[in-house]
C-alpha atoms as an extended CHARMM CRD file, in Angstrom:
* protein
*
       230  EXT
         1         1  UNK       CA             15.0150000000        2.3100000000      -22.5610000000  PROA      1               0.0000000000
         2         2  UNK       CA             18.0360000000       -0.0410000000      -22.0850000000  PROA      2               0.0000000000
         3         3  UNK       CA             19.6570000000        3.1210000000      -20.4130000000  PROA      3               0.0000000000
         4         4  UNK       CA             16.9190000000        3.5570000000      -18.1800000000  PROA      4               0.0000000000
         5         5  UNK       CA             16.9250000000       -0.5410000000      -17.2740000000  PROA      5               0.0000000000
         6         6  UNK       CA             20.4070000000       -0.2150000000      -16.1600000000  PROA      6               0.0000000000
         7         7  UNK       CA             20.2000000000        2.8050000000      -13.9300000000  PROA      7               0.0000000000
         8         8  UNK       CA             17.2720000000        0.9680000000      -12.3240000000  PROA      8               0.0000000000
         9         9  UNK       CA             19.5500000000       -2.4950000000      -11.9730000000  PROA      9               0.0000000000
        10        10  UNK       CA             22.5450000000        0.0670000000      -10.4450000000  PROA      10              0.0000000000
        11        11  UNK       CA             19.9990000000        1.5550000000       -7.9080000000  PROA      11              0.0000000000
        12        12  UNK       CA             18.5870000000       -1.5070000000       -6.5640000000  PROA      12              0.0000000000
        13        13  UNK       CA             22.1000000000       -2.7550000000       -5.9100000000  PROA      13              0.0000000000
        14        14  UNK       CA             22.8800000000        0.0570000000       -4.4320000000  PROA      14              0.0000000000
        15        15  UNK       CA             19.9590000000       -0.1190000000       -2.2100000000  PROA      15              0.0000000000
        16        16  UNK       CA             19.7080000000       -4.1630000000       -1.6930000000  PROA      16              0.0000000000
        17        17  UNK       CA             23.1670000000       -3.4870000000       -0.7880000000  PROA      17              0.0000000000
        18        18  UNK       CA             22.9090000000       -2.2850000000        2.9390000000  PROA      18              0.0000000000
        19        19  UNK       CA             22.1700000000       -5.2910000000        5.2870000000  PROA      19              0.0000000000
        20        20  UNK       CA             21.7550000000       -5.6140000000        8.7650000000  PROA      20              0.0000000000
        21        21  UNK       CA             20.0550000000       -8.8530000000       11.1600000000  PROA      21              0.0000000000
        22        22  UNK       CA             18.1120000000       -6.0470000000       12.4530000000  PROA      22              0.0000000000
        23        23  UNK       CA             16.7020000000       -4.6280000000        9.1970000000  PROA      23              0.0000000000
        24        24  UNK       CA             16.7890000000       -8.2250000000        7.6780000000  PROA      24              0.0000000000
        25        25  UNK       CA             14.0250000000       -9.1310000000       10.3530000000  PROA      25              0.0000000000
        26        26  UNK       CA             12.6580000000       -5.6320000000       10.2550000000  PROA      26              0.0000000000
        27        27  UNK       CA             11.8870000000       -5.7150000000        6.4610000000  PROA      27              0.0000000000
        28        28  UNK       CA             10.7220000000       -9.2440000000        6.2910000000  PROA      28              0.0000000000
        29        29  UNK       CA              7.8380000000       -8.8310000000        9.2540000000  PROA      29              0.0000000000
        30        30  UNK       CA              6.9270000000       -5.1870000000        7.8570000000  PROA      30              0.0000000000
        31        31  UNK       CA              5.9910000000       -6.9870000000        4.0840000000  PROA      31              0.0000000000
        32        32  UNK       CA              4.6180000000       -8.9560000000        5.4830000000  PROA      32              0.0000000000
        33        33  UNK       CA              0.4270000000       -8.8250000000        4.3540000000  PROA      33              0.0000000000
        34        34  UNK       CA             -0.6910000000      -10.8210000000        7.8220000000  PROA      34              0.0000000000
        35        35  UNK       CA              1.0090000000       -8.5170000000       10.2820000000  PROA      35              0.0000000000
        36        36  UNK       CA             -1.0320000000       -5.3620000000        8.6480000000  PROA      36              0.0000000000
        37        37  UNK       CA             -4.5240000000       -7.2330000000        9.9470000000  PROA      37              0.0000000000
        38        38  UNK       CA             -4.7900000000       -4.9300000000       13.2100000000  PROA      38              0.0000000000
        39        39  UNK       CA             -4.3050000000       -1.8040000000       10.6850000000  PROA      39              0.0000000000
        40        40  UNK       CA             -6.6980000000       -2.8720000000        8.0080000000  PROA      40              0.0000000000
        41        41  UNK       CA             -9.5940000000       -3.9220000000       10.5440000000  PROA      41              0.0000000000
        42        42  UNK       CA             -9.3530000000       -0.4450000000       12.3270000000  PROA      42              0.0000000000
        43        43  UNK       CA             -9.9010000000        1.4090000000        8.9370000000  PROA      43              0.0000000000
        44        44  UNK       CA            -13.0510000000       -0.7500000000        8.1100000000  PROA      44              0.0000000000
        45        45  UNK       CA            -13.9150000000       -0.2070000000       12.0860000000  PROA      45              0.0000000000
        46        46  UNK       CA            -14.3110000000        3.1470000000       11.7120000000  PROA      46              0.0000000000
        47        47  UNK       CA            -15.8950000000        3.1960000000        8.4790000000  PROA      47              0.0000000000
        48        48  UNK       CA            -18.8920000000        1.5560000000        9.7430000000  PROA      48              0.0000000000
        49        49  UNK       CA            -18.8150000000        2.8670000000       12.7580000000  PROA      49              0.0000000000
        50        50  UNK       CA            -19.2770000000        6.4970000000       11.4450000000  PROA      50              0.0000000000
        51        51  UNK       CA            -21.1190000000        5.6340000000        8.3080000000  PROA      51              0.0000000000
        52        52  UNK       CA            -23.3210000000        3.6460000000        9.9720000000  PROA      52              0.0000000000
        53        53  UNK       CA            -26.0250000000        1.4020000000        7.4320000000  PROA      53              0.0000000000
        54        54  UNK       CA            -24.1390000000        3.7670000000        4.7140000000  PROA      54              0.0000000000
        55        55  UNK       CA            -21.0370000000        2.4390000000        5.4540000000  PROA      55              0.0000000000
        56        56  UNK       CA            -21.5320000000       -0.1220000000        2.7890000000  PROA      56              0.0000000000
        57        57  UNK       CA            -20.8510000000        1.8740000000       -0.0610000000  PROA      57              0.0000000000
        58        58  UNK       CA            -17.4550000000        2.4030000000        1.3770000000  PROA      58              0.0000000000
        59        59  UNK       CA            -16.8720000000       -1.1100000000        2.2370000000  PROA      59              0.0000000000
        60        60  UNK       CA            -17.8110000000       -1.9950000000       -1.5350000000  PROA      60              0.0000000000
        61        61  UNK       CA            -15.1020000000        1.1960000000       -3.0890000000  PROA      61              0.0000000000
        62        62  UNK       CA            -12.1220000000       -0.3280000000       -0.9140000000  PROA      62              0.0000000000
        63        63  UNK       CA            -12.5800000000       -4.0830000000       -2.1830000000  PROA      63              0.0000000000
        64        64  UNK       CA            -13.2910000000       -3.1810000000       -5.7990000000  PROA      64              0.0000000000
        65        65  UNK       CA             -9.9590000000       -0.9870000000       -4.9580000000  PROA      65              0.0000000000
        66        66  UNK       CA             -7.9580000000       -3.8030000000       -3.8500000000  PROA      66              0.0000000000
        67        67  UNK       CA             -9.1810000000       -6.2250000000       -6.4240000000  PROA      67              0.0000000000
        68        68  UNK       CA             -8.4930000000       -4.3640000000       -9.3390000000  PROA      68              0.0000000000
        69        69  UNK       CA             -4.8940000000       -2.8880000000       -7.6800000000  PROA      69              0.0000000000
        70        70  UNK       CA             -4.1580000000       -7.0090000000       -7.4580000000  PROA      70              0.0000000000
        71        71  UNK       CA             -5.3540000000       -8.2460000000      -10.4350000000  PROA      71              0.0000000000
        72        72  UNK       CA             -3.8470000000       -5.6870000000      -12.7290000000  PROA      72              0.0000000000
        73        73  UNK       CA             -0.2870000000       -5.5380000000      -11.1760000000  PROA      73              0.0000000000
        74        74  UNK       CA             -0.4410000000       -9.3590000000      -10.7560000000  PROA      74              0.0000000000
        75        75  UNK       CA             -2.5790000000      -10.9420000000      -13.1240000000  PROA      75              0.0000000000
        76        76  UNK       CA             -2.3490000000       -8.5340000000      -16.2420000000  PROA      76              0.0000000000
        77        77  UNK       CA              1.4110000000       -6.2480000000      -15.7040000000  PROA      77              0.0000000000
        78        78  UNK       CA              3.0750000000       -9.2240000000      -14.4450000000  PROA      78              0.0000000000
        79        79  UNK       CA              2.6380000000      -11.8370000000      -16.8120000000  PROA      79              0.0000000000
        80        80  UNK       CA              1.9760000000       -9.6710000000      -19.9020000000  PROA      80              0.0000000000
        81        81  UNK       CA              5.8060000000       -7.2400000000      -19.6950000000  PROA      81              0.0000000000
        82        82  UNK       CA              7.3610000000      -10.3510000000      -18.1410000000  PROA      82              0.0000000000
        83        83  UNK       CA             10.0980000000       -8.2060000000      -16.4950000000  PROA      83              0.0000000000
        84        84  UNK       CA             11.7150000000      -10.7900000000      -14.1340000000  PROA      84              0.0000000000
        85        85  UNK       CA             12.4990000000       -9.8950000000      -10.7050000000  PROA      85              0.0000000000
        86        86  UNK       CA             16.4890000000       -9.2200000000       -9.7990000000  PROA      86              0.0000000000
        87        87  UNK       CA             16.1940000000      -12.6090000000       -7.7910000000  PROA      87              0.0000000000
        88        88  UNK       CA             15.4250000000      -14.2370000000      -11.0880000000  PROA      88              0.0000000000
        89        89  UNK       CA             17.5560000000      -12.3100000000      -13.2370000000  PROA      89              0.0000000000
        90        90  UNK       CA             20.1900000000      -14.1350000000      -14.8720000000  PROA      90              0.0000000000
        91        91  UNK       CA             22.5190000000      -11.2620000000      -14.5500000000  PROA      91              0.0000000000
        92        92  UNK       CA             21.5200000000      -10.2910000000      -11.2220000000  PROA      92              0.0000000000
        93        93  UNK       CA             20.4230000000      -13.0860000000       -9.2520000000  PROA      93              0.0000000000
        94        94  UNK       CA             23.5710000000      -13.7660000000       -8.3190000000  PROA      94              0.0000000000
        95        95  UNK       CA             24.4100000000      -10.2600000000       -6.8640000000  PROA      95              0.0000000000
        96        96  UNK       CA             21.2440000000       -9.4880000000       -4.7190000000  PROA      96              0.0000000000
        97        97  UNK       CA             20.7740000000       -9.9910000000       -1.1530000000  PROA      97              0.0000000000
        98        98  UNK       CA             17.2920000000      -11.8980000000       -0.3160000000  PROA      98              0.0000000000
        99        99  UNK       CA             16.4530000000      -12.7840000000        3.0030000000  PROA      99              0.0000000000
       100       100  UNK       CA             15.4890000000      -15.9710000000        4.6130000000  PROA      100             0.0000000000
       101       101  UNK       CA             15.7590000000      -17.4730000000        1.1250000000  PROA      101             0.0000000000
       102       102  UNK       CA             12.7400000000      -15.5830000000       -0.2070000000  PROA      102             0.0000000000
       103       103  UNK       CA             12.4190000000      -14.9000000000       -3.6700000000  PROA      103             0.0000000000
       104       104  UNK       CA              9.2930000000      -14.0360000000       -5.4130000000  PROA      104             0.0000000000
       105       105  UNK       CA              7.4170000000      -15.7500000000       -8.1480000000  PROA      105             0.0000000000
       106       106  UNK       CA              9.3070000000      -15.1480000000      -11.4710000000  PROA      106             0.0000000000
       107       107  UNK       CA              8.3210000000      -11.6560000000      -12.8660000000  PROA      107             0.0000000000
       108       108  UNK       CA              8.0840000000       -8.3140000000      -10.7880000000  PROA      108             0.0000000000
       109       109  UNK       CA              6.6040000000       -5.3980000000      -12.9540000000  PROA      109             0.0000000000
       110       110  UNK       CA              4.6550000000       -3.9030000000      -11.4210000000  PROA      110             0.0000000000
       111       111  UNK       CA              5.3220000000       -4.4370000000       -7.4200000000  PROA      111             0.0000000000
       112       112  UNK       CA              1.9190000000       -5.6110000000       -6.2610000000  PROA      112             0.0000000000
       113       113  UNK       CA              2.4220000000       -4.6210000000       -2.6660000000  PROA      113             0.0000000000
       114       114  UNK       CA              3.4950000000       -0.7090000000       -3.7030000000  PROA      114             0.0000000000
       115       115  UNK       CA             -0.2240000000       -0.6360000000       -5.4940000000  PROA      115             0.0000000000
       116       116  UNK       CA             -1.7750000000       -2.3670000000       -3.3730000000  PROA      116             0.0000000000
       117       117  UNK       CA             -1.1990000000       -0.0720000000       -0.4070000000  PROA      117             0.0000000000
       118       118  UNK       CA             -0.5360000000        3.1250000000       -1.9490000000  PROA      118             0.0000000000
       119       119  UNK       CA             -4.2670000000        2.3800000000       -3.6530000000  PROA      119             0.0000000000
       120       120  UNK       CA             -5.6050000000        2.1610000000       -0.2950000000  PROA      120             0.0000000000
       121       121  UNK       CA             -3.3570000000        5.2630000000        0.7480000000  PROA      121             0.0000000000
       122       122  UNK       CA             -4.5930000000        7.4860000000       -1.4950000000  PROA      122             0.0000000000
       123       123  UNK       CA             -8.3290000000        6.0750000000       -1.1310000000  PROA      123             0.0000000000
       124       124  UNK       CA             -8.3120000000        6.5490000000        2.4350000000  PROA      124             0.0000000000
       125       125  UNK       CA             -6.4580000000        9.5900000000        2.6930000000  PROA      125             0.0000000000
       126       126  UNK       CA             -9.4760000000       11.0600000000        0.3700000000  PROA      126             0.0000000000
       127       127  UNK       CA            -12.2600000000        9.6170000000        2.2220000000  PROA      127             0.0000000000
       128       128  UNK       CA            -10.7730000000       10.6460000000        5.5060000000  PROA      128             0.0000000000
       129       129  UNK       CA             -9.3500000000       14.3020000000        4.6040000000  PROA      129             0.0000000000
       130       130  UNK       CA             -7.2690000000       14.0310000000        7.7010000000  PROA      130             0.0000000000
       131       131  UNK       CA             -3.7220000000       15.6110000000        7.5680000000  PROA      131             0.0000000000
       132       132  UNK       CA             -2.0640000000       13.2230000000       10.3120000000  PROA      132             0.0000000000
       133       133  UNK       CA             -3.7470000000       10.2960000000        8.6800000000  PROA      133             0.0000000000
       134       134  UNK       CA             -2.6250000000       11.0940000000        5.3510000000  PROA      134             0.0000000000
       135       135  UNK       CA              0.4910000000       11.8400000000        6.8170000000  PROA      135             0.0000000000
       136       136  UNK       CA              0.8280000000        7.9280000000        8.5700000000  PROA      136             0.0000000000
       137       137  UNK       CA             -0.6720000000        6.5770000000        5.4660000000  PROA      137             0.0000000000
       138       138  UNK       CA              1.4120000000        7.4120000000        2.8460000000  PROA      138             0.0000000000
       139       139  UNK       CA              4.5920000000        7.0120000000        4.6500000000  PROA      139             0.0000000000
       140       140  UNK       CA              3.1360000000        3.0290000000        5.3970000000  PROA      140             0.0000000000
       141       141  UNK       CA              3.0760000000        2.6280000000        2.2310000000  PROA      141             0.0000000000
       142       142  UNK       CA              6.4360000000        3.8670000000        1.3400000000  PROA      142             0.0000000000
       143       143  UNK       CA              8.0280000000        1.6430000000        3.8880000000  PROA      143             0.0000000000
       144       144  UNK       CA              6.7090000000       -1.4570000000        2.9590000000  PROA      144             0.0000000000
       145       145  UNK       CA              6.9560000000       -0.2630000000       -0.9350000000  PROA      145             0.0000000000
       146       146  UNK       CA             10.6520000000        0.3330000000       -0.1250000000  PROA      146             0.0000000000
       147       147  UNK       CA             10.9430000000       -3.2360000000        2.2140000000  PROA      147             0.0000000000
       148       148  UNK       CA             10.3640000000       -4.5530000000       -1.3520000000  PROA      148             0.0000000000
       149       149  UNK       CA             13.6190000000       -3.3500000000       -2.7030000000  PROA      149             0.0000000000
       150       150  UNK       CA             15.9140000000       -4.5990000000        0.4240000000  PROA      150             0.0000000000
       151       151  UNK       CA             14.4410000000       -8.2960000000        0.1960000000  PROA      151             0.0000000000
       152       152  UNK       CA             15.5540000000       -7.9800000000       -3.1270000000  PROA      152             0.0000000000
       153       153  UNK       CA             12.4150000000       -9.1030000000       -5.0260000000  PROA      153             0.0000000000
       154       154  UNK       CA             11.6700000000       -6.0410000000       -7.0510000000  PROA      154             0.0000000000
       155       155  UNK       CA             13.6040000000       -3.3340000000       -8.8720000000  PROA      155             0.0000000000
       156       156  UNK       CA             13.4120000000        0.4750000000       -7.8390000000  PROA      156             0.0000000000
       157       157  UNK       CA             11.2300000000        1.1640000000      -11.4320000000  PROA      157             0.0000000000
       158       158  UNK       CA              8.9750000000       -2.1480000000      -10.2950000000  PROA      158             0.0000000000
       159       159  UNK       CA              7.9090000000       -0.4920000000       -7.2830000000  PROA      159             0.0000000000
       160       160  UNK       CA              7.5570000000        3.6040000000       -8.9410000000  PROA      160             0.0000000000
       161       161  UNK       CA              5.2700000000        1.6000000000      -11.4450000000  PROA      161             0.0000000000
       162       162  UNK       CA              3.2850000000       -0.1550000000       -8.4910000000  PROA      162             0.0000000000
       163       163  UNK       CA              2.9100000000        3.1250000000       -6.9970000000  PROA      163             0.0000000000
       164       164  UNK       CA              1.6980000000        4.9370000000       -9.8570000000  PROA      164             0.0000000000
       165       165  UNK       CA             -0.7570000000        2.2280000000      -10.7890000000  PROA      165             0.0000000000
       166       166  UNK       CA             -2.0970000000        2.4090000000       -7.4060000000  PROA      166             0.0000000000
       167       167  UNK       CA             -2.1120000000        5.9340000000       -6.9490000000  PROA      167             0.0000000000
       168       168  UNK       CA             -4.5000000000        6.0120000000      -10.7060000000  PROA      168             0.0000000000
       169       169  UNK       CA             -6.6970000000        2.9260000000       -9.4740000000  PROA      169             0.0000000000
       170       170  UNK       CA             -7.5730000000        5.2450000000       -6.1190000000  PROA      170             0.0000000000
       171       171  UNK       CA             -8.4030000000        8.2720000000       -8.4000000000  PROA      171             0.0000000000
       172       172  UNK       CA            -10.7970000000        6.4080000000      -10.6210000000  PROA      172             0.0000000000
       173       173  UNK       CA            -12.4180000000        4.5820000000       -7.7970000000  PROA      173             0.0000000000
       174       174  UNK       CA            -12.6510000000        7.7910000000       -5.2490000000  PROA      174             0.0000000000
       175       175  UNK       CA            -14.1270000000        9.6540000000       -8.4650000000  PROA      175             0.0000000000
       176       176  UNK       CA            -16.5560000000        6.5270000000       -9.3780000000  PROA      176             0.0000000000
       177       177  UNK       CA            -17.3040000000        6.6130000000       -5.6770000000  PROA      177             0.0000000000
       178       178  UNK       CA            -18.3460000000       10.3140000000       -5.3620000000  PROA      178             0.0000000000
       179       179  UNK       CA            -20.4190000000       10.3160000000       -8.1660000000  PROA      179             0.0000000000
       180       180  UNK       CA            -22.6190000000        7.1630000000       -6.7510000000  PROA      180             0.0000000000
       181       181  UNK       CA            -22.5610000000        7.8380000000       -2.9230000000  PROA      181             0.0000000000
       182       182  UNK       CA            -25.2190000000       10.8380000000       -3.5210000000  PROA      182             0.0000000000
       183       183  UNK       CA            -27.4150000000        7.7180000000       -5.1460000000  PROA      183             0.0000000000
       184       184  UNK       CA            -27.5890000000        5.5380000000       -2.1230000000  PROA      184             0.0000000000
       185       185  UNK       CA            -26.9700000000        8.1050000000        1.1290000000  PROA      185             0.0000000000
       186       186  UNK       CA            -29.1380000000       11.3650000000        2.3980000000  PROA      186             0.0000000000
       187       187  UNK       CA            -27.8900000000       14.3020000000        1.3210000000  PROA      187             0.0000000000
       188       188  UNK       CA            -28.9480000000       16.0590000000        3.6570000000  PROA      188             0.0000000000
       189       189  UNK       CA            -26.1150000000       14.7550000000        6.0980000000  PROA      189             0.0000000000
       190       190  UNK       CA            -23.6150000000       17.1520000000        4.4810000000  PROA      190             0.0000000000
       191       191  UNK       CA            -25.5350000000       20.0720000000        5.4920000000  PROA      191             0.0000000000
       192       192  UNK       CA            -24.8560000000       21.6210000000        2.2530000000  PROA      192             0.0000000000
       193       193  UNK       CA            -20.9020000000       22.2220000000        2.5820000000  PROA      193             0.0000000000
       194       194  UNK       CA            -19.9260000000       19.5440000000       -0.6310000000  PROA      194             0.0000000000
       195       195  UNK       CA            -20.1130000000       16.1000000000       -1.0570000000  PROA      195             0.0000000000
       196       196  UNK       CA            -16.2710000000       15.9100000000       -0.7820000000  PROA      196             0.0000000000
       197       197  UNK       CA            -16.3490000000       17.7150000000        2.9240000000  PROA      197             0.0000000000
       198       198  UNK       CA            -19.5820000000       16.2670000000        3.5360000000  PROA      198             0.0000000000
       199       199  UNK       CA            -18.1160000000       12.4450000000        3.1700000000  PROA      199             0.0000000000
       200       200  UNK       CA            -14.8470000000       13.4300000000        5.5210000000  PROA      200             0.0000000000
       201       201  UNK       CA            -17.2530000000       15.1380000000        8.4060000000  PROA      201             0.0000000000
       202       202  UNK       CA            -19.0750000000       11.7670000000        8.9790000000  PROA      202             0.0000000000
       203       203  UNK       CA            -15.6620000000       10.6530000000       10.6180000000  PROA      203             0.0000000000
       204       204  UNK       CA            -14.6600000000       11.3710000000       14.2050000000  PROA      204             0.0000000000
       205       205  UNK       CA            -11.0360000000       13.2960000000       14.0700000000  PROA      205             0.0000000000
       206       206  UNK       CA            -11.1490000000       11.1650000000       17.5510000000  PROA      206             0.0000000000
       207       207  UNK       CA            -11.6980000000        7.8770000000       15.0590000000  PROA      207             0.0000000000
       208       208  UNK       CA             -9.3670000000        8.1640000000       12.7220000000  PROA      208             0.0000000000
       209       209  UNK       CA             -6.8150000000        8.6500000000       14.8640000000  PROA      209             0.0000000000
       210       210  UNK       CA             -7.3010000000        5.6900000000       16.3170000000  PROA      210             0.0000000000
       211       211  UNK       CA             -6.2890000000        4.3950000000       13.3500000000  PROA      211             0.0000000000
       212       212  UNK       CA             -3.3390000000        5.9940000000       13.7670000000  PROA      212             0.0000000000
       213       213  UNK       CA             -2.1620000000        4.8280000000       16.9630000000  PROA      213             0.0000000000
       214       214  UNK       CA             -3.1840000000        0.9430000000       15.8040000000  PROA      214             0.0000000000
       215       215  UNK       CA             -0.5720000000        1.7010000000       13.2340000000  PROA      215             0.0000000000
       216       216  UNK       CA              2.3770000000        3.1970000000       15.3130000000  PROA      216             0.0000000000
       217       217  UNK       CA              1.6860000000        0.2090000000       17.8560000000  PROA      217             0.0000000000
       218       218  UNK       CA              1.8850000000       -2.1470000000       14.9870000000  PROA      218             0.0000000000
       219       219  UNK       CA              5.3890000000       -0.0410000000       14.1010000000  PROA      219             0.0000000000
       220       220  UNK       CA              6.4570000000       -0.3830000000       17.4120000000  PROA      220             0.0000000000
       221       221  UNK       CA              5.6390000000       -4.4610000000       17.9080000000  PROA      221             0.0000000000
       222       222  UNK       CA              7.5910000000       -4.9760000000       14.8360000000  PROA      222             0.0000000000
       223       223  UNK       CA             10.6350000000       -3.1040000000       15.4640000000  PROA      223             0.0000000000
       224       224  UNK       CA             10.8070000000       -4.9420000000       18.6250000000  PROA      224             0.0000000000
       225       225  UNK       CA             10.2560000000       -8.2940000000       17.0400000000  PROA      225             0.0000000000
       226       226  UNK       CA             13.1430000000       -7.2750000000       15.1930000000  PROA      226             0.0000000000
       227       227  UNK       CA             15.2690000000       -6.6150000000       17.7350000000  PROA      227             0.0000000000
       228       228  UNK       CA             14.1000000000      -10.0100000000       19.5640000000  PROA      228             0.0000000000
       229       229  UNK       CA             15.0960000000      -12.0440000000       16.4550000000  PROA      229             0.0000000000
       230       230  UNK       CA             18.4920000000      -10.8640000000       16.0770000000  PROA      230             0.0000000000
């Protein structure tokens, strides 16, 4: 275990290590949980736009998603393995790179953001079945997983942990979810193909890509925040 703490304190100074004013503002903005608003509405947008008075259901899965993706990494993994972030480390703190003095409430394990939006990641990606979704999704929430590790506030094995805890929230609640949607919808909508297919073809391919653009144009605005910052 010791061996495996080290590696993980070599790797994040190995990748804190790289700084830029460019990335510095990049990073910063893209963590940011505000700046993902635009994203976040469009998903719920299209959810009850296609789903209609069944969109509830959905609505209900995502927050239950997000609460217990928070409240475990934060209020149970945090407090309870007391890992301290590398900006509160007394062998580290010294040696990390934070930006615009920001750094973090005392213990990191698990990363909270890497849960957080890998939970809705995988969710989504599910609920959607749409390969250039999934695609956009997943690499969101790698970036801002990763923007975690250059501000300096969590280790490499902080954010692998918040991504596997996120990743196994979304399974249970996309499983808890399939088995109650036939409950409260008509099955008849699915037109006997599967209740798996039969949830994805309420969406408009036309819809969820929307989605997708919202979240390129949010890419976009931020990079050239970025560059206006510098």
């Amino acid at each position: 275990m010791q061996a495996l703490l080290d590696l993980d304190s070599q790797l994040l100074l190995f990748l804190n290590y790289f700084h830029t004013d460019f990335w510095d503002n990049f990073m910063w903005i893209i963590s940011s949980t505000t700046v993902w608003i635009p994203l976040y509405v469009m998903i719920l947008y299209t959810i009850i736009k296609n789903q209609k008075y069944q969109s509830w259901i959905s609505v209900i899965a995502i927050i239950i998603l997000i609460v217990l993706c928070d409240r475990v990494s934060s209020g149970f993994l945090k407090p309870t393995i007391a890992r301290f972030r590398p900006t509160h480390d007394p062998l580290l703190q010294d040696f990390v790179k934070i930006v615009n003095g920001y750094r973090g409430g005392t213990y990191g394990f698990v990363s909270s953001h890497a849960a957080n939006t890998m939970g809705i990641a995988v969710f989504t990606s599910l609920v959607f079945r749409n390969k250039v979704f999934s695609a956009f999704i997943f690499i969101w929430a790698l970036i801002i997983s990763y923007s975690r590790i250059y501000l300096g506030v969590h280790f490499p094995g902080d954010v692998l942990g918040g991504l596997l805890l996120g990743s196994i929230i979304a399974l249970i609640v996309y499983r808890i979810y399939i088995t109650l949607t036939p409950r409260f919808i008509r099955l008849t909508f699915f037109n006997g193909k599967g209740l798996k297919r039969g949830v994805a073809e309420q969406f408009q391919c036309k819809d969820i890509l929307q989605i997708v653009f919202a979240g390129i144009i949010s890419f976009a605005i931020i990079l050239l925040s970025s560059k206006v910052l510098i």
